[in-house]
C-alpha positions in Angstrom: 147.2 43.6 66.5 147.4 40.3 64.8 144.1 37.7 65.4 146.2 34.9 64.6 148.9 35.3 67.3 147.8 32.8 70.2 148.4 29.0 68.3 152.1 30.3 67.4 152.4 31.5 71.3 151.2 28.5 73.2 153.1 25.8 70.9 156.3 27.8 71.2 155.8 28.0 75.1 154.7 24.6 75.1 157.4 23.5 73.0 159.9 24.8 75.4 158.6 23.3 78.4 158.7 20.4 77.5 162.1 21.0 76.7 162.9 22.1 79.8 160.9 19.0 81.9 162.3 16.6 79.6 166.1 17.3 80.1 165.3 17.4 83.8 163.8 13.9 84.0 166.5 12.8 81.6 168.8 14.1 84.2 166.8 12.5 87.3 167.1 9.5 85.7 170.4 9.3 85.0 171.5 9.8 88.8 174.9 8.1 89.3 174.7 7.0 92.9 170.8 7.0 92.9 170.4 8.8 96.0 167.9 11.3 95.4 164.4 9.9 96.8 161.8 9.7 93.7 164.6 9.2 90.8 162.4 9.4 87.9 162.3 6.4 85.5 162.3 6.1 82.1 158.5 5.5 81.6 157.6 8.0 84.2 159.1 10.4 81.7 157.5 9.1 78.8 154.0 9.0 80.8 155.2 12.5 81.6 155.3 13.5 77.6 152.6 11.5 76.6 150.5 13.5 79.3 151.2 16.8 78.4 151.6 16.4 74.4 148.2 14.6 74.4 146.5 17.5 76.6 148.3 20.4 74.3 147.2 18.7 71.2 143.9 17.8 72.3 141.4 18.2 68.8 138.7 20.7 70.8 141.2 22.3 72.8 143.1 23.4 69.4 139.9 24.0 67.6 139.2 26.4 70.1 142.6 27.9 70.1 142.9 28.2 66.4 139.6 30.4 66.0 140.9 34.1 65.3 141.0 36.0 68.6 143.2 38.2 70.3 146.1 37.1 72.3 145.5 36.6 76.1 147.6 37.9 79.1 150.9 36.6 80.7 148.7 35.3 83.6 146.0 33.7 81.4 148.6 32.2 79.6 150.8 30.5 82.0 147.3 29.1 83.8 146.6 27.7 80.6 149.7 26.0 80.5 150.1 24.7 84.2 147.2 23.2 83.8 148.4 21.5 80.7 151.1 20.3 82.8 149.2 19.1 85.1 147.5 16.7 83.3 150.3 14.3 83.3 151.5 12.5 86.4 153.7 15.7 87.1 152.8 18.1 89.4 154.7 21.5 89.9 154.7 24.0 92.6 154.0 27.8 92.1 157.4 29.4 92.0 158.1 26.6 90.0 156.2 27.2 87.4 156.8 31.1 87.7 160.2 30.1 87.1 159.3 27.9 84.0 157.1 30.2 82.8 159.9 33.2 82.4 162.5 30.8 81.2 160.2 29.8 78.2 159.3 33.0 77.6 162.7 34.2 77.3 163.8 31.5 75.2 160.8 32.5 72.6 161.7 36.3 73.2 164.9 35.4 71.6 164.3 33.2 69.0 161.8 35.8 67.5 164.4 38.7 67.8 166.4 36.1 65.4 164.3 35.1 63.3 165.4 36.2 60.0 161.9 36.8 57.9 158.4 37.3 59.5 157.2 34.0 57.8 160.1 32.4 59.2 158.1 32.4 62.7 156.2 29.5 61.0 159.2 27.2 61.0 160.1 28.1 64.1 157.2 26.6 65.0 157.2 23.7 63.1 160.5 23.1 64.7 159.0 22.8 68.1 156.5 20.3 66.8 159.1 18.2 65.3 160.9 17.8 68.5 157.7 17.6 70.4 156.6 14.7 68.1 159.9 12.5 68.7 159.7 13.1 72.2 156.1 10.8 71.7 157.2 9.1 68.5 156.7 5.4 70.8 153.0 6.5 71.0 150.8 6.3 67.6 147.7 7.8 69.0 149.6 11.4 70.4 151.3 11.4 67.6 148.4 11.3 65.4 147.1 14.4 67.4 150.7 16.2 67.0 150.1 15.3 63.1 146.5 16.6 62.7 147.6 19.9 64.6 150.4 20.3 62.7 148.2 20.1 59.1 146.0 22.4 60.6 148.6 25.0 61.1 150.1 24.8 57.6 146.3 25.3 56.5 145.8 28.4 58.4 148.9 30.0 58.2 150.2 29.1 54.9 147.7 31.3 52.6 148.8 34.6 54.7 150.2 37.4 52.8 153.6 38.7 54.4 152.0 41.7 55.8 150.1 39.7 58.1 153.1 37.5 59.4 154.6 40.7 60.1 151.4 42.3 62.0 152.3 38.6 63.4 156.0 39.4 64.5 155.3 43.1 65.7 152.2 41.9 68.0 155.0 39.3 69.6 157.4 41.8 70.3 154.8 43.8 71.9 153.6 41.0 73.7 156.8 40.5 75.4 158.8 44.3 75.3 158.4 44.1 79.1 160.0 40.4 79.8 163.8 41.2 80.8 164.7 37.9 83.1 167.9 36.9 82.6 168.9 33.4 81.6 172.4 32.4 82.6 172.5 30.3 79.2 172.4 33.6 77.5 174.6 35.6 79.7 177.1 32.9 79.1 177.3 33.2 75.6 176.9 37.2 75.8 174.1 37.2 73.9 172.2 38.7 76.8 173.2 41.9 78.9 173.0 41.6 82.7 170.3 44.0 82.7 167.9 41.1 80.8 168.1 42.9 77.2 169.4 41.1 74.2 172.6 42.3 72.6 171.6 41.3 69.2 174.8 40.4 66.8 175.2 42.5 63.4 176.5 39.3 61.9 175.2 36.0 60.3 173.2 34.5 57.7 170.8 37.0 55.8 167.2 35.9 55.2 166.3 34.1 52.2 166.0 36.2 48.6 168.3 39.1 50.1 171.3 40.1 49.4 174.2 40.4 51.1 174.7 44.2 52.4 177.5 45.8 51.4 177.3 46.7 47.8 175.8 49.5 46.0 174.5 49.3 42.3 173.9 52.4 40.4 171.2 52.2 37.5 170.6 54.9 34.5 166.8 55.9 33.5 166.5 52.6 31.4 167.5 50.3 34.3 170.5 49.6 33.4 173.6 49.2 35.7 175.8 51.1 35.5 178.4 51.5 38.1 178.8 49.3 41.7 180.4 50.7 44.4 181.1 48.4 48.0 180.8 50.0 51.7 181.8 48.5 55.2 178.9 46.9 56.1 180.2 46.7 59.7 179.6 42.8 60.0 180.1 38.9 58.6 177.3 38.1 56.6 177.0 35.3 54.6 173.6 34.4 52.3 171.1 31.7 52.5 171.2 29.0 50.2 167.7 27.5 50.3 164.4 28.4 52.4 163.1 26.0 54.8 160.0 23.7 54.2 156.9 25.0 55.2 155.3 21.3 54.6 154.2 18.4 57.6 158.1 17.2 57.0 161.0 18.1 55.7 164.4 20.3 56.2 163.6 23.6 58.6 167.0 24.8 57.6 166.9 27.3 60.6 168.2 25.8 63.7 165.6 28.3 65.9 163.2 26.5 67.8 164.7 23.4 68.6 166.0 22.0 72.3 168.8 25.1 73.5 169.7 22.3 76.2 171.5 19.5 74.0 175.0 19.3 73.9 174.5 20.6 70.2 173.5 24.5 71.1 171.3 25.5 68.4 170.1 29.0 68.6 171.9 30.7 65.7 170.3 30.4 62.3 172.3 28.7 59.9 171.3 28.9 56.1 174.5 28.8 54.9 177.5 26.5 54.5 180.0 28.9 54.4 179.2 30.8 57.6 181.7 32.7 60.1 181.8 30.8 63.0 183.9 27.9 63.0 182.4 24.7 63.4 182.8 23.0 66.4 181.7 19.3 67.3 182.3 19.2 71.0 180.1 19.1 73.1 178.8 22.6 74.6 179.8 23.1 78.1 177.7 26.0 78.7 174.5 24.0 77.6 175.7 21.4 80.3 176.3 24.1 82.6 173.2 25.7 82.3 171.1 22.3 83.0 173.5 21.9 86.4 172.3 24.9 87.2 168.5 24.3 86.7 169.6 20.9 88.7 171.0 23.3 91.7 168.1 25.4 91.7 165.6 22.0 91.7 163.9 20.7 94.8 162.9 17.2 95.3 160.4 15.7 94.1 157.9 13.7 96.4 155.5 10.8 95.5 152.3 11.3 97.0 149.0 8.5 96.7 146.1 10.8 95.2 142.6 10.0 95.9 142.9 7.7 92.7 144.6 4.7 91.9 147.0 6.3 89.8 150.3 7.4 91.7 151.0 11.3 91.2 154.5 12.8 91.3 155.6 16.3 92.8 158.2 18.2 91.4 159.9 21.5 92.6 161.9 22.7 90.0 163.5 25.8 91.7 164.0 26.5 95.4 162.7 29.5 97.8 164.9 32.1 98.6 165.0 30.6 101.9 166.4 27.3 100.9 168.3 29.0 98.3 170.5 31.3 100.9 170.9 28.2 102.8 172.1 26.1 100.3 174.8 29.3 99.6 175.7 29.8 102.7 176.3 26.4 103.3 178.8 26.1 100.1 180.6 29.1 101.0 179.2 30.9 98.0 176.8 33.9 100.0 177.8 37.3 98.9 177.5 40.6 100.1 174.4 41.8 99.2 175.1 44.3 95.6 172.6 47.1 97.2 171.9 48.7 100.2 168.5 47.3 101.7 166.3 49.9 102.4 162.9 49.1 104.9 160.4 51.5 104.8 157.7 52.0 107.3 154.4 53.5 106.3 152.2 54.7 109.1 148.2 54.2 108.0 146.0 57.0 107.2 142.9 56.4 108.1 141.5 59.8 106.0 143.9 58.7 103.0 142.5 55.1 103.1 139.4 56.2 103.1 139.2 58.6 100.3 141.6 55.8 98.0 138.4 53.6 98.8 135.9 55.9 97.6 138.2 56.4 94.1 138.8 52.6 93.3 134.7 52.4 94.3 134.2 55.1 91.6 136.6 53.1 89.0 134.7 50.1 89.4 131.6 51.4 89.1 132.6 53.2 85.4 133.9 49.9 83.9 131.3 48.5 81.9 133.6 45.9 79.9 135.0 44.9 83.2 133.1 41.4 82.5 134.5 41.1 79.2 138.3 41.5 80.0 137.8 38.9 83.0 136.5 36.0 80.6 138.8 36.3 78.3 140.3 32.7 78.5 137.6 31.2 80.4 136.4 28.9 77.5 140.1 27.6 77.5 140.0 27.1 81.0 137.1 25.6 81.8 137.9 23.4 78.9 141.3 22.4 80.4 139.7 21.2 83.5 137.6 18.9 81.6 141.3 17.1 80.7 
C-alpha cells in the first residue's frame, strides 16, 4: 500500500465538491422568478469558495496531510471534508453530505479507471487545482495558498519512480472496489451499468510513448525487423501526441479531472487530434440534465442568525425519502415498487443475547491496537476544528 495516497485523495474529493456546490449556487442564483426563499447571491458563492478553498489549502493542515502515512477510512475521510465545508458560511445536513460524499467519490472512481498512465493521476490532480484556483482567482491571499500547495505537490510527487505511482493507482482502486452508487450522469451516457459498475470502453486515445495496438513486428537474433503482420484489435484507437505538463501551469492535455457539470462534458481523455468521436460544440443536455436533477433532489436552504455576527446559511442538497415519495407522488411519477418488501420479525433471545455479549466482551478485550486504529485521523481533526 502506497504512503503517498491521502494528498491525491482529499484534493480530488475536494476538487469535486466544490464542483458540485458551485454549479448549485450558480444555479440558486440564477433563479428566473426568484421565488425560492434564501436565493443565493453572487458573493455568498464566492464567500462560499473562499471559505472552503482557504480551509483545504490551509499551510498546517497540508503539512500535516502531506507527511507519508497510510490512507484513512471512507468515514474519516468524509468527516474530514464536512468539516472543511463547514468552515465557510455553508452549512450541510447529514444525508446531504452522504449524498455528496458518494457522488465525489464516484466521479474520482472513474476518472482513475481512465486514466491512461499511473503518473497521469498527477494531472489529474493538477487539473482539480486549476479549476479550484479560478473559482478564487478574485482573491490573492487563497490563491497564494492554492499556489504554495500546488509547488509542494510537484516537489513530492515529481521525483517518484513509476513503480510507486502505480503502488499509487492500485492502492486507489482498492480503496474504492466496494463504491458502486450509481450516478445518473453516467448511466446516461452508458458508461455506467445499472448495477453501479463501470463499463469501461476498449476505444480511445492510448497513453503517451505507446503504440497503437494492432500490429505485430517480427525481429531476427540481431534485432532486426523483419516481417510485420496487423490483427483486429477490437477497438478505435488513436495515439497521443504530447504528454501533459507536470509544472505549476501549463497544458494538462487530459480533459480528466475538470468540472463533469459544464455544458462542455469532459470526462474522456483526449490526447489526440484525430480521435473517433466526432466533435460536437453544442451544448450537453445530459450535463444540464444531470444538474436538474441534483436541483430536484435539493431542499431549501434556510438562513439562520448564529451566536455570532456573521449570518450562516443552511443548505439541504438532497431530500429524505419521505419528502422524496411525496414530491413523486405528487407529480404522478411513484412507481410500483421493483421488489417485493419483505418485513421480518425477530423475537429476542435472551440466552442468545447473552452469550453474543460475552463474545464481543472477549473481542474487545484481545484488541490491543484498538487505540491505534481509533486515532487514526485525529490530528486532522482536531486540527480542522481549530479552522
Amino acid at each position: 500500500m502506497s504512503m503517498r495516497t491521502l494528498p491525491l485523495v482529499f484534493i480530488n474529493l475536494g476538487g469535486e465538491m466544490l464542483y458540485i456546490l458551485d454549479q448549485r449556487l450558480q444555479a440558486l442564483n440564477t433563479s428566473e422568478d426568484n421565488s425560492e426563499k434564501g436565493v443565493w447571491s453572487e458573493n455568498d458563492r464566492k464567500r462560499v469558495m473562499n471559505g472552503i478553498v482557504g480551509a483545504m489549502f490551509s499551510k498546517d493542515f497540508m503539512d500535516e496531510l502531506l507527511k507519508p502515512q497510510q490512507l484513512y477510512s471512507h468515514r474519516t475521510l468524509k468527516t474530514v471534508l464536512t468539516r472543511i465545508a463547514h468552515a465557510s458560511i455553508m452549512r450541510l445536513n447529514p444525508t446531504s453530505m452522504d449524498r455528496l460524499y458518494e457522488l465525489m467519490v464516484m466521479a474520482f472512481k472513474y476518472q482513475i479507471f481512465l486514466c491512461p498512465r499511473p503518473k497521469d493521476l498527477l494531472l489529474i490532480t493538477y487539473n482539480h487545482i486549476d479549476t479550484i484556483r479560478e473559482f478564487v482567482k478574485d482573491t490573492p491571499v487563497v490563491v497564494n495558498q492554492v499556489d504554495e500547495t500546488h509547488r509542494k505537490i510537484i516537489e513530492v510527487y515529481s521525483s517518484l519512480p513509476e513503480g510507486e505511482f502505480q503502488l499509487l493507482r492500485q492502492t486507489l482502486l482498492i480503496f474504492f472496489q466496494d463504491m458502486h452508487v450509481r450516478v445518473s450522469l453516467f448511466l446516461k451516457i452508458q458508461v455506467q451499468n445499472p448495477n453501479g459498475r463501470f463499463a469501461l470502453s476498449t476505444s480511445g486515445p492510448v497513453p503517451h510513448g505507446i503504440d497503437v495496438p494492432g500490429l505485430i513486428r517480427t525481429f531476427d537474433g540481431k534485432g532486426r525487423e523483419v516481417r510485420r503482420s496487423e490483427f483486429p484489435s477490437g477497438g478505435s484507437y488513436s495515439s497521443s501526441v504530447r504528454e501533459g505538463c507536470f509544472e505549476l501551469h501549463g497544458d494538462r492535455v487530459i480533459r480528466l479531472g475538470m468540472d463533469m457539470y459544464t455544458v462542455n462534458h469532459p470526462e474522456e481523455t483526449h490526447t489526440s487530434k484525430d480521435t473517433f468521436v466526432k466533435t460536437d460544440n453544442t451544448p450537453n443536455l445530459l450535463a444540464k440534465e444531470e444538474l436538474n436533477l441534483l436541483a430536484r433532489l435539493m431542499g431549501s436552504m434556510k438562513a439562520e442568525k448564529e451566536p455570532k455576527a456573521e449570518t450562516g446559511f443552511w443548505i439541504n442538497l438532497f431530500t429524505t425519502d419521505q419528502e422524496e415519495e411525496e414530491e413523486a407522488g405528487a407529480s404522478g411519477l411513484a412507481e410500483e415498487p421493483l421488489f417485493e418488501v419483505i418485513n421480518i420479525q425477530a423475537m429476542q433471545d435472551e440466552q442468545v443475547t447473552t452469550e453474543l455479549a460475552r463474545i464481543a466482551g472477549q473481542f474487545a478485550d484481545e484488541e490491543p491496537s484498538g487505540n491505534l486504529s481509533s486515532s487514526k485521523g485525529d490530528d486532522l481533526l482536531a486540527m480542522m476544528d481549530d479552522l
